[in-house]
C-alpha positions in Angstrom: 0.0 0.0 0.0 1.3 3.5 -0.9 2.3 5.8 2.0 1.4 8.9 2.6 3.2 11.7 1.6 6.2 12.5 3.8 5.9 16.4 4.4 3.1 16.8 7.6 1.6 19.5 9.3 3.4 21.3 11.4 2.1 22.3 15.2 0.9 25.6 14.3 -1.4 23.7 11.4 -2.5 21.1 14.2 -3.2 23.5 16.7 -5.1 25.9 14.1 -7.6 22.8 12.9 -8.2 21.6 16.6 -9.3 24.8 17.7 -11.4 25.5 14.6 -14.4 27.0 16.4 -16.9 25.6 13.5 -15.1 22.5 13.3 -15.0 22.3 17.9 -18.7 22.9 17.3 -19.3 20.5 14.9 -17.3 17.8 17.0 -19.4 18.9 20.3 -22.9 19.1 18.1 -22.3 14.7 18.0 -23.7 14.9 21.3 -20.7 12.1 22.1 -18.2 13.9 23.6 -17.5 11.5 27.3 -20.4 9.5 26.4 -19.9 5.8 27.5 -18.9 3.1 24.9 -21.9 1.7 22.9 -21.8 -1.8 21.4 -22.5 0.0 17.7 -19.3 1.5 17.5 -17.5 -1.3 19.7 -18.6 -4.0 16.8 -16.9 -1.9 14.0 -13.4 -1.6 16.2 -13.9 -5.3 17.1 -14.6 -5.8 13.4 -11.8 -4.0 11.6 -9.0 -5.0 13.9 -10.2 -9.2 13.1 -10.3 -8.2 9.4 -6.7 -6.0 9.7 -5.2 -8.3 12.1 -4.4 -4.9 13.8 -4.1 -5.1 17.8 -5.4 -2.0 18.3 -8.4 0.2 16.9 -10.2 3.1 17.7 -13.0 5.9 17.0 -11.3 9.2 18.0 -13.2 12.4 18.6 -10.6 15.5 18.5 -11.6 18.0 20.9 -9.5 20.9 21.2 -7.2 19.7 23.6 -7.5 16.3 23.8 -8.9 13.0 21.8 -11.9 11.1 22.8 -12.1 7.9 22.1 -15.9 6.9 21.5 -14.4 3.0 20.7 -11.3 1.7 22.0 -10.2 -2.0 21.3 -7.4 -3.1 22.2 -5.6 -0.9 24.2 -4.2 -0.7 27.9 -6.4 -1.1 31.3 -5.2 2.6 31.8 -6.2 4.2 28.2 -9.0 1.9 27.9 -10.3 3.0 31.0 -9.8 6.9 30.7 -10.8 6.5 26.9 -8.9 10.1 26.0 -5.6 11.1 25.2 -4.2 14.9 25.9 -0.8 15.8 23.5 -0.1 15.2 19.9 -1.5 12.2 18.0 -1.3 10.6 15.0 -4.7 11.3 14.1 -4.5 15.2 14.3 -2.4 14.5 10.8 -5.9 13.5 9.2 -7.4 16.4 10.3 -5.3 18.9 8.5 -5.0 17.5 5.7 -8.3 15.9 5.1 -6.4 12.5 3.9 -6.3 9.1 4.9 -2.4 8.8 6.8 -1.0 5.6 6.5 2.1 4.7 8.0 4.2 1.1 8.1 6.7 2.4 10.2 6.5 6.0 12.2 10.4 5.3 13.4 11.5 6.2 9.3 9.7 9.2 9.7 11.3 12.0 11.5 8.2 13.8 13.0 6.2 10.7 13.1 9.0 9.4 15.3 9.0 12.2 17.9 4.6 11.9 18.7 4.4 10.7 22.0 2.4 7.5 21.5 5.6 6.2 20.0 7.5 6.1 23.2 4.6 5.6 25.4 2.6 3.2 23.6 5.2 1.3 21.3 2.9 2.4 18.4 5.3 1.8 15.5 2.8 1.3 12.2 -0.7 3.4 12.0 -3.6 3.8 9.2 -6.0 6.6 10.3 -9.6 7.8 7.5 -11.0 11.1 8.6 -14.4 10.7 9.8 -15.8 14.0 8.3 -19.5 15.5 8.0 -21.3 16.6 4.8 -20.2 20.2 5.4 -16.4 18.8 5.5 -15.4 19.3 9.1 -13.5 16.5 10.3 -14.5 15.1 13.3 -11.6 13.0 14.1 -10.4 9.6 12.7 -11.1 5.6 12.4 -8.1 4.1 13.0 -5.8 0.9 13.6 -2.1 0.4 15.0 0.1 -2.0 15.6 3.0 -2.3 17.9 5.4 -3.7 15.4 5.8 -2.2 11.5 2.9 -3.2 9.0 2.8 -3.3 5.3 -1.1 -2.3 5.3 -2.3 -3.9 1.9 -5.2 -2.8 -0.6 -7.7 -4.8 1.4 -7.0 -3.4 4.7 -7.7 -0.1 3.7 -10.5 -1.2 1.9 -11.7 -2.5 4.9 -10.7 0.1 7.5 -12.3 2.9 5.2 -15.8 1.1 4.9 -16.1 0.6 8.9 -14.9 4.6 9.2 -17.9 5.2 6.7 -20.5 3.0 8.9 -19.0 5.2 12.1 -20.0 8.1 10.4 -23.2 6.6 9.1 -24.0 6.1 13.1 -22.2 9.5 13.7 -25.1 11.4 11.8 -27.6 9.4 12.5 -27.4 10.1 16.0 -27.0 13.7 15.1 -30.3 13.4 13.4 -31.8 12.1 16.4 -30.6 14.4 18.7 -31.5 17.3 16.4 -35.0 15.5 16.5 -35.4 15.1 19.9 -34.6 18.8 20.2 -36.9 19.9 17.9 -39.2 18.0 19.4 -38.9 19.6 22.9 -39.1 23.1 20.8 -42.4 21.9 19.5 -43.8 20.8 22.8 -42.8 23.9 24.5 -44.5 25.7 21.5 -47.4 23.9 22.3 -47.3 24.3 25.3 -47.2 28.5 25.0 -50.3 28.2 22.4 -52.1 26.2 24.8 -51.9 28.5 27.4 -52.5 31.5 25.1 -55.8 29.6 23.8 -56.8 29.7 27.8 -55.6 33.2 28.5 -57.6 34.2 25.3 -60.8 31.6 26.8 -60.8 33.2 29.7 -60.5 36.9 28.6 -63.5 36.0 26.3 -65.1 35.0 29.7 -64.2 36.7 32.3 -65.5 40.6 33.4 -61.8 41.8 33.2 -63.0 44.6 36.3 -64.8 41.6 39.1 -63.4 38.8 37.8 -66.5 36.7 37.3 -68.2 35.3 34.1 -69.3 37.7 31.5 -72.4 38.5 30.0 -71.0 36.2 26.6 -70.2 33.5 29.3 -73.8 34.0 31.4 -75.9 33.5 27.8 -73.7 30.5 27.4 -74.2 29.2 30.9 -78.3 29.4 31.1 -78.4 27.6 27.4 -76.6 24.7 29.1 -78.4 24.9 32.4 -81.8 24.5 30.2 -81.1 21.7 28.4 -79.6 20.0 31.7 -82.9 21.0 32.6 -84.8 19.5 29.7 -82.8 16.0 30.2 -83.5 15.6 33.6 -86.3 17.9 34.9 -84.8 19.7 37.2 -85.7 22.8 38.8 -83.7 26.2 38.0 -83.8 29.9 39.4 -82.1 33.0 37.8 -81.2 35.8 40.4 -81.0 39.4 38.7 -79.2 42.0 41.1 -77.9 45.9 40.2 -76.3 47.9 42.6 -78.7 51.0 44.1 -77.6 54.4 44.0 -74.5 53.6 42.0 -74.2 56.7 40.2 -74.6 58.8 43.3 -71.3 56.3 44.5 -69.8 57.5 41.1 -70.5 61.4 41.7 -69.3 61.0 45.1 -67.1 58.9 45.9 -64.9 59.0 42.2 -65.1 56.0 39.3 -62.1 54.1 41.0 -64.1 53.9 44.7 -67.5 52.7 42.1 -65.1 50.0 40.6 -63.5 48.6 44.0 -67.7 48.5 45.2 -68.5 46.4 42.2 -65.0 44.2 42.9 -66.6 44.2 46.1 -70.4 42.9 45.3 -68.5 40.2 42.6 -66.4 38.5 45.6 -69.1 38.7 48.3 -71.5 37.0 46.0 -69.1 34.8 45.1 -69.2 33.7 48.5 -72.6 33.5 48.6 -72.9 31.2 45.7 -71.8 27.1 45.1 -69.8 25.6 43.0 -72.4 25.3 40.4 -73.4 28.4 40.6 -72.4 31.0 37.6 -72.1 34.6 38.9 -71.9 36.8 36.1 -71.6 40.5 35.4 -74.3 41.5 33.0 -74.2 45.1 32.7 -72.5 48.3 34.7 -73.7 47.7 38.1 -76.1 44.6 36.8 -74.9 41.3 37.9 -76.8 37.8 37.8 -76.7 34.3 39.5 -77.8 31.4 37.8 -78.8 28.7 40.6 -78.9 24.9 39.1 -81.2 22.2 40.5 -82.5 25.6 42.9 -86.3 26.1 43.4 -88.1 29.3 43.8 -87.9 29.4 47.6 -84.3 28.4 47.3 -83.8 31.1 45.1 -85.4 33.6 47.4 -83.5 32.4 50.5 -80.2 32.3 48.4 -81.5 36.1 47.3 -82.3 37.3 50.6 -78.8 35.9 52.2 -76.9 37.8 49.5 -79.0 41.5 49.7 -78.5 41.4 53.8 -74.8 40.7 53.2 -74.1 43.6 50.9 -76.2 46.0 53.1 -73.9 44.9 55.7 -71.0 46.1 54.2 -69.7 49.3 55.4 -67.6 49.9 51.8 -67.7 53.8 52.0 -68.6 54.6 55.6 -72.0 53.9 54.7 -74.5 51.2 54.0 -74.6 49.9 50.0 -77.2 47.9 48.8 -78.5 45.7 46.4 -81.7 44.9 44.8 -82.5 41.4 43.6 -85.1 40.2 41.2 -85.5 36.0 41.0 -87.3 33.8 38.9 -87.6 29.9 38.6 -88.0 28.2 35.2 -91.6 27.6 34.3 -92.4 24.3 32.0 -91.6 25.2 28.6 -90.0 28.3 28.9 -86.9 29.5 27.5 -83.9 31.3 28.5 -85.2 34.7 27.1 -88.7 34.6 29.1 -86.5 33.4 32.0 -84.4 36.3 31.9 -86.9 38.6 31.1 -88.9 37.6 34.3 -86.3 38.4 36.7 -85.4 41.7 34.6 -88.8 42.6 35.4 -89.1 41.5 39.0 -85.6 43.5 39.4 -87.5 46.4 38.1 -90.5 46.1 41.0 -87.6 46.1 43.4 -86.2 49.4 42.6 -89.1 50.4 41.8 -91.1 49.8 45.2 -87.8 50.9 47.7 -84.7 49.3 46.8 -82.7 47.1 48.8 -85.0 44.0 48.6 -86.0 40.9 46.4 -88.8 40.2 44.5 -89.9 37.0 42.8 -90.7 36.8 39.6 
């Protein structure tokens, strides 16, 4: 087998390529950098030294200052343990010049002579093939030694060359997967930040941005579903209409801000007041309305009742505020609009005949 040409990079070339910041990121992109052995690679080291008759072979990764070996077989209980190897190598000569280096005997060779490993490790023949991506950084090397010289023939560079190109096949493959998996946690996170814009965005379309409660959109879609509950299993249901007295004399007086924190105020008390599957809602300025599930007409006026003596208990602004309250319980047949427009009117006979009070319907 030819050998490769005689003139080799010199250190500046070496350290240069090593510390190629593309090329470093390229390397540290594999996602194998002190990643444990793995039987894939192992087979093709196992597999090219039986073929080579080579003692030793290896995967090396070239860091920047030092090379990993992702597959060692073959060497000593000390390197095969560590797995890296700090100070020049044979196989940073691949990596400038892009070329397969084959050597039958480094001792002929005067710089090939002086790399550590020779004195160290006895290595006296090597053949390394750059393992290199499709952008043309070289990772590092596939490579085989032996501790005596070699005459490596056609065939064993045939052979070595083919197992360098399966390492690589493996190389980007798990580069692929790695790039997929990250993509992957991109998407989910993405996903993840639509999802909870879709409920921000639900609940904004929902929610009375000022109290906190349902909405008047959410209260029309509430009662529809309360009613057919209704219509499947017969159930009674109330509808409480409430509206704050006075609240533009609390306005003139007191300022818009106080009239806002007195509405906050009425939201969370009858919030209180009310069960879990209840629906407060605000309806209108100072309008709000309870829907009351599975509630009868005297349940709806004791619910009513409970809630006007709370808010005239308040002392908000140094001074009673209170509430009026018209109820109505679903008739046979009747639909949400003649529901709502029962309590509407029974709110009006409250204001109407003194305030602060509940009428039914």
């Amino acid at each position: 087998m030819k050998l490769s040409p005689s003139i080799p990079a010199d250190a500046a070339q070496i350290q240069a390529a090593l510390t190629d910041p593309k090329r470093l990121a390229a390397v540290r992109d594999t996602g194998l950098l002190d990643t444990p052995p793995e039987d894939v690679f192992d087979r093709l080291t196992r597999l090219a030294a039986k073929l080579t008759g080579a003692p030793v072979t290896f995967v090396s990764l070239l860091d920047a200052d030092r090379d990993f070996y992702k597959s060692a077989y073959g060497l000593g209980e000390s390197l095969g343990t560590t797995r890296q190897l700090s100070g020049r190598t044979f196989c940073h000569y691949p990596l400038v010049s892009g070329e397969a280096l084959i050597l039958e005997d480094v001792t002929q060779l005067p710089v090939f002579r002086d790399v550590p490993t020779v004195n160290s490790l006895g290595i006296r023949a090597y053949a390394g093939i750059p393992l290199r991506t499709d952008d043309g950084e070289v990772l590092g090397s596939f490579c085989a030694v032996d501790f005596k010289p070699k005459q490596w023939s056609e065939l064993d560079m045939e052979i070595i060359v083919e197992l360098a190109q399966s390492a690589m096949r493996e190389i980007r493959l798990r580069k692929a997967l790695k790039d997929a998996d990250a993509l992957n946690q991109q998407l989910q996170a993405q996903i993840q930040k639509v999802d909870e814009l879709n409920r921000a965005l639900s609940e904004m379309a929902t929610t009375d941005p000022l109290t906190g409660v349902a909405n008047r959109r959410a209260f029309d879609h509430s009662l529809q579903l309360e009613l057919a509950i209704v219509e499947r299993r017969s159930t009674p249901l109330s509808l409480l209409m409430l509206d704050v007295d006075h609240f533009k004399r609390i306005n003139d007086t007191f300022g818009h801000e106080t009239g806002d924190k007195v509405l906050v105020a009425i939201a969370q008390m009858l919030s209180g007041c009310a069960r879990v599957i209840d629906v407060v809602a605000r309806v209108g300025g100072e309008e709000f309305a309870m829907i009351l599930p599975n509630t009868d007409a005297e349940g709806a006026q004791e619910v009513a009742e409970r809630m006007r003596i709370a808010v005239a208990q308040s002392n908000w602004l140094g001074q009673p505020t209170t509430v009026s309250i018209g109820a109505a319980t679903l008739q046979d047949k009747e639909d949400a609009a003649s529901l709502h427009a029962r309590a509407d009117a029974a709110l009006y006979a409250a204001k109407t005949s003194g305030r602060d009070r509940v009428v039914m319907a």
